[in-house]
C-alpha positions as CSV (number, residue, x, y, z in Angstrom):
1,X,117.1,26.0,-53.9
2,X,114.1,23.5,-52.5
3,X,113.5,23.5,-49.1
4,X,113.9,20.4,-47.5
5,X,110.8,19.5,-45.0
6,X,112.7,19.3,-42.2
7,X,113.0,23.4,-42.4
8,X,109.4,23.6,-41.5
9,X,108.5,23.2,-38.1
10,X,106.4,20.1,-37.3
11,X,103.2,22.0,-36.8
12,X,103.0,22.8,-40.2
13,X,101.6,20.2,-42.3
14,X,102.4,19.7,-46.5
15,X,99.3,21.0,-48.8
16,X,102.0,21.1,-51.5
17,X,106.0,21.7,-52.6
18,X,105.5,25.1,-51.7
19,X,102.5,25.4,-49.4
20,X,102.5,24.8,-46.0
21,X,99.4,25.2,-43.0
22,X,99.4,25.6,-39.3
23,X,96.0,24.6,-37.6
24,X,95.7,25.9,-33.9
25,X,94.1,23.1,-31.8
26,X,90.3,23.6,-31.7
27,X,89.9,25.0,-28.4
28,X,91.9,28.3,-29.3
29,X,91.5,28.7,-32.8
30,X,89.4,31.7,-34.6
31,X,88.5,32.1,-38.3
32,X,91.2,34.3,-39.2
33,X,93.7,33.5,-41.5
34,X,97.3,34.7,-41.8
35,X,99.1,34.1,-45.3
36,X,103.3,34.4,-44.6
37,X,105.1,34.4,-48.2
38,X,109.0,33.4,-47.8
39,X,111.7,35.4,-49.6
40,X,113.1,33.5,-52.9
41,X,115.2,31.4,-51.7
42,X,115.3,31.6,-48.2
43,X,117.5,29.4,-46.2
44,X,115.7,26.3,-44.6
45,X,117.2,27.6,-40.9
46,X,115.1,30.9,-41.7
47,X,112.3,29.4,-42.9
48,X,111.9,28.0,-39.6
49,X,113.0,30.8,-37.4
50,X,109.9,33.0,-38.9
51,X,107.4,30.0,-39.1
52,X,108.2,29.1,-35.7
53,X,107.9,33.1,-34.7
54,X,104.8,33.6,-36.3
55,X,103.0,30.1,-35.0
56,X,104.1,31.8,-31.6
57,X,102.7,35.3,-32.0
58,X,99.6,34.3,-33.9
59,X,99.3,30.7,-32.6
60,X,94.7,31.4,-32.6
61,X,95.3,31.7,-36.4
62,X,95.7,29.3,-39.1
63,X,98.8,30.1,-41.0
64,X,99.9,29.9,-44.6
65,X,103.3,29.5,-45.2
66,X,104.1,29.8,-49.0
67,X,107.6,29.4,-50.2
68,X,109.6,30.7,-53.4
69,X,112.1,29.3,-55.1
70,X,114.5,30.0,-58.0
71,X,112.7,27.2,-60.4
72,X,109.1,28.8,-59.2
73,X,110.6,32.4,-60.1
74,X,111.0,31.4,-64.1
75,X,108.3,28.7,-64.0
76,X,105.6,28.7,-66.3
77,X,102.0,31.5,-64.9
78,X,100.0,28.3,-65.2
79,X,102.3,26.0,-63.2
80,X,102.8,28.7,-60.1
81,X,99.3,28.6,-60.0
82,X,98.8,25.6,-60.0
83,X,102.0,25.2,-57.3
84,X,99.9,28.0,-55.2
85,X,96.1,26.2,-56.4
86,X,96.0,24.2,-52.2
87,X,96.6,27.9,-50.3
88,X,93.9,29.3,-52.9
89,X,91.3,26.6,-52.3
90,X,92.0,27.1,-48.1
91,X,91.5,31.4,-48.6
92,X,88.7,31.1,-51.0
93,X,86.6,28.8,-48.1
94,X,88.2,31.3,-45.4
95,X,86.2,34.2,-47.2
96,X,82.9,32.2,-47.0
97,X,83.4,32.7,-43.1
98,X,81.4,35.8,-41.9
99,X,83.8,36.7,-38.8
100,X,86.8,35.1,-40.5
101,X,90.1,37.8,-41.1
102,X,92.9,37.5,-43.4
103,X,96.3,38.5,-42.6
104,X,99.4,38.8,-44.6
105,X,103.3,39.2,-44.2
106,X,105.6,39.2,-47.5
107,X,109.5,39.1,-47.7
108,X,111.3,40.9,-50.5
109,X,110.0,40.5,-54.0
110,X,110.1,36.8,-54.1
111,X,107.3,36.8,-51.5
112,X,105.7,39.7,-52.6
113,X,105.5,37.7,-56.2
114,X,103.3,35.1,-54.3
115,X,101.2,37.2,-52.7
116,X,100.2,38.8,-56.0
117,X,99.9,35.0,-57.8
118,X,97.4,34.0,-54.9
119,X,95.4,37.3,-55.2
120,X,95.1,36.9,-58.9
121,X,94.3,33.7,-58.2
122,X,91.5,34.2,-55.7
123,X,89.9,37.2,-58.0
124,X,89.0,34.7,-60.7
125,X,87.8,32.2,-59.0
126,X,85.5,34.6,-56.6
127,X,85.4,38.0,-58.9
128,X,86.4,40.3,-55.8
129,X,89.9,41.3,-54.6
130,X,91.7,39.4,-51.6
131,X,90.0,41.1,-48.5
132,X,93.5,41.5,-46.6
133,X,92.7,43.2,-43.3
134,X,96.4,43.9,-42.4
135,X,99.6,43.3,-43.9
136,X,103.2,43.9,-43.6
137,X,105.9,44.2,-46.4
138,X,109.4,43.3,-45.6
139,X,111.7,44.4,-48.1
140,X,109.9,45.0,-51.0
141,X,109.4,46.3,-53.7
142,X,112.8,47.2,-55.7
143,X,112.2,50.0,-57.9
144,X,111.1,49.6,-61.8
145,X,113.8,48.1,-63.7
146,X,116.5,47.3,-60.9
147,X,118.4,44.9,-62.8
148,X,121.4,44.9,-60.2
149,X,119.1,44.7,-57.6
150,X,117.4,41.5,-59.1
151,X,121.0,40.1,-60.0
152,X,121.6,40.8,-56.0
153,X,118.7,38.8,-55.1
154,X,119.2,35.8,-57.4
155,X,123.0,35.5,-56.3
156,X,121.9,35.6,-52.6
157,X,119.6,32.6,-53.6
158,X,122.3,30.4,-54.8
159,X,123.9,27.5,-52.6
160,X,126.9,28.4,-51.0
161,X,128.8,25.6,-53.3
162,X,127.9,27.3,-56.6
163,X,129.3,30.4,-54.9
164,X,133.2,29.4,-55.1
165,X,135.6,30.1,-58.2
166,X,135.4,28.2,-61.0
167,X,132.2,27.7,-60.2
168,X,131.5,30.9,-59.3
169,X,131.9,32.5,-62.3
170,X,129.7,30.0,-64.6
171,X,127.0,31.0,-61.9
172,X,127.4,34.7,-62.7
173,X,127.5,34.4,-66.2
174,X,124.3,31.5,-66.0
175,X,122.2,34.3,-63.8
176,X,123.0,37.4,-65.8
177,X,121.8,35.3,-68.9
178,X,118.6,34.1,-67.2
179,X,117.5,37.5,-66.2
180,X,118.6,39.4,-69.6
181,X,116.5,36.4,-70.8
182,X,113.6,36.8,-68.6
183,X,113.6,40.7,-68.5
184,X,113.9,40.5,-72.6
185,X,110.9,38.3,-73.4
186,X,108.7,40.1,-70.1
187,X,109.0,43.5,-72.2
188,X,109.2,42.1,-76.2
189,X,105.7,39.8,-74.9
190,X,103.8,43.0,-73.8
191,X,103.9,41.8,-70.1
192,X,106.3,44.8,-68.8
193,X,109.4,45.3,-66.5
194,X,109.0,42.2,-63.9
195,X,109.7,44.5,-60.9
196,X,107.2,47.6,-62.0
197,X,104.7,44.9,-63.0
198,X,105.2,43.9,-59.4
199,X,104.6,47.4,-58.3
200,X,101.5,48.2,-59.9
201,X,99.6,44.5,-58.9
202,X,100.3,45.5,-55.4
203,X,98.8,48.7,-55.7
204,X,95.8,47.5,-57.8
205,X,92.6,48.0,-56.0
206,X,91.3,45.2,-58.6
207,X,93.8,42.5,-56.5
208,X,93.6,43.7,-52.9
209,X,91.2,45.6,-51.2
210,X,92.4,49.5,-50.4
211,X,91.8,51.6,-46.8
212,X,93.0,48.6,-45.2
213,X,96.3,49.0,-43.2
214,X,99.8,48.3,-44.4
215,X,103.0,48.6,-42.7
216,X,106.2,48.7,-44.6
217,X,109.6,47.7,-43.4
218,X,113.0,48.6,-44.8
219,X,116.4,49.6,-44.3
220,X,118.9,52.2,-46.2
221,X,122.0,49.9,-45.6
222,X,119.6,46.7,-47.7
223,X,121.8,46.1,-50.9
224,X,119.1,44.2,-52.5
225,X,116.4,46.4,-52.5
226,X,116.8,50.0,-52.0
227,X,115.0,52.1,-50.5
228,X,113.4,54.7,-52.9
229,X,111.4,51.3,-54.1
230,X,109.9,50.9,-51.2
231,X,109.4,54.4,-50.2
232,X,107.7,55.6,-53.5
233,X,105.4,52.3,-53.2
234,X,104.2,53.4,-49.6
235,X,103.4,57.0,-51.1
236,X,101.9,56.0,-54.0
237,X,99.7,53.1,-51.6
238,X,98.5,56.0,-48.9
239,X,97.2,58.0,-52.3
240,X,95.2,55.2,-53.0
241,X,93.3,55.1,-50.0
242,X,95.8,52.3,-47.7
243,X,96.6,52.8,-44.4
244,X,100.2,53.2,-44.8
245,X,103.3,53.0,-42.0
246,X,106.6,53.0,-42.9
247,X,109.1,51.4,-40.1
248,X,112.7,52.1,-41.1
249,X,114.9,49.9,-39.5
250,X,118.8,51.1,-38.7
251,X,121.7,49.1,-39.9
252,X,119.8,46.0,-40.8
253,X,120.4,44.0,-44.3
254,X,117.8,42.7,-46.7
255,X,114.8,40.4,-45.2
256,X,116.9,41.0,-41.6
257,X,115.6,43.6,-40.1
258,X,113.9,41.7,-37.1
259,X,117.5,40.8,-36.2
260,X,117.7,44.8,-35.7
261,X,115.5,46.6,-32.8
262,X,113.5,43.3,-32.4
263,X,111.1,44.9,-30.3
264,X,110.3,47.5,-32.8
265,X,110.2,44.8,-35.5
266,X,107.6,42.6,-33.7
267,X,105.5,45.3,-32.0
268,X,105.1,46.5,-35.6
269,X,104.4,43.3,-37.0
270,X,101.7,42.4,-33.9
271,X,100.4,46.1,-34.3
272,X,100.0,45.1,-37.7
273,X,98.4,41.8,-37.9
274,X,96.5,41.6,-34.5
């Protein structure tokens, strides 16, 4: 599903399909830098409600705001990099600032897939990791080889209209192919499980810079991704040297948690990120 560019709220100008900046006006701004990667898929009415919330909370910084789609899920490494390429260029000239921070908040995999893209990204162009000073994972990761979990996710992602017998089935049949497809070549190619290949770049000092502070959030009732994923992540981040806190939010579904305790959600987020 594309996001239309009405979704994005007009203080966000277009580097890109999938790349979108907020500039703070001159007289408040500082050199820090806060990257915010979308959930695949995410509907355009919650694209804006957390772009809006975030150009709110952190209106000093300038804000990334990367989206993820189901075509930028199965598109070609050298295409999402080259999708990603304008939020690369902007991070690379924010690290050349001496008193300039970077930021970053993912949702579920599909953000945390971008995240991972742009910090591969920025290590070959500079050599270094992505110097993240703070960042907050929403819903992520699944644990290695969650097939139903990714079928979950993909199905969540799909318009409403696609969603309704007939058509529904030819949907179901069309996504269980495409990720039998994609999970088939990923392992037969050398590349891995997607998901545990997810797990490890996130934990790979080599991509982001370790005893910096993390903060996880997740529920037990998310259908999507469960729990143990995220928890075992966490565990095996603080062993690595990250500053890890886990938030566990009550009764909340998938990427929905600030609908929860909102307090809790946002004073962990500003906690976080400030």
């Amino acid at each position: 599903m594309c996001i239309g560019v009405q979704a994005i709220p007009p203080q966000y100008d277009r580097l890109s399909d999938r790349v979108y900046v907020y500039r703070p006006a001159s007289a408040e701004s500082s050199d820090d830098l806060l990257i915010l990667c979308m959930f695949m898929g995410a509907p355009p009415k919650v694209v804006a409600k957390y772009a809006s919330e975030y150009g709110k909370r952190f209106s000093n910084m300038t804000i990334l705001l990367v989206l993820s789609t189901i075509q930028s899920t199965f598109t070609p490494m050298v295409k999402a990099r080259r999708d990603i390429e304008p939020a690369v260029d902007l991070i690379v000239d924010r690290c050349k600032r001496a008193n300039g921070r970077i930021k970053g908040a993912v949702y579920s995999n599909g953000g945390l897939s971008s995240m991972i893209a742009i910090a591969k990204s920025v290590r070959a162009q500079t050599g270094s990791p992505l110097e993240i000073d703070g960042l907050i994972i929403d819903s992520a990761p699944s644990p290695p080889n969650d097939l139903t979990g990714a079928y979950k996710a993909f199905s969540a992602s799909v318009p409403t209209a696609f969603k309704s017998f007939p058509v529904g089935i030819v949907t179901s049949l069309l996504i269980c192919i495409s990720l039998l497809v994609w999970w088939v070549l990923a392992l037969v190619s050398g590349y891995g499980d997607p998901i545990d290949t997810l797990r490890l770049a996130l934990n790979d000092q080599s991509l982001f810079r370790s005893e910096t502070k993390r903060t996880y959030i997740y529920s037990k009732r998310d259908e999507i991704v469960h729990y143990s994923g995220v928890e075992s992540s966490a565990a095996d981040a603080e062993k690595q040297g990250w500053r890890v806190q886990k938030v566990q939010s009550t009764n909340t579904r998938h990427v929905a948690h600030s609908t929860g305790d909102r307090e809790m959600y946002w004073n962990a987020v500003e906690d976080t990120l400030k």
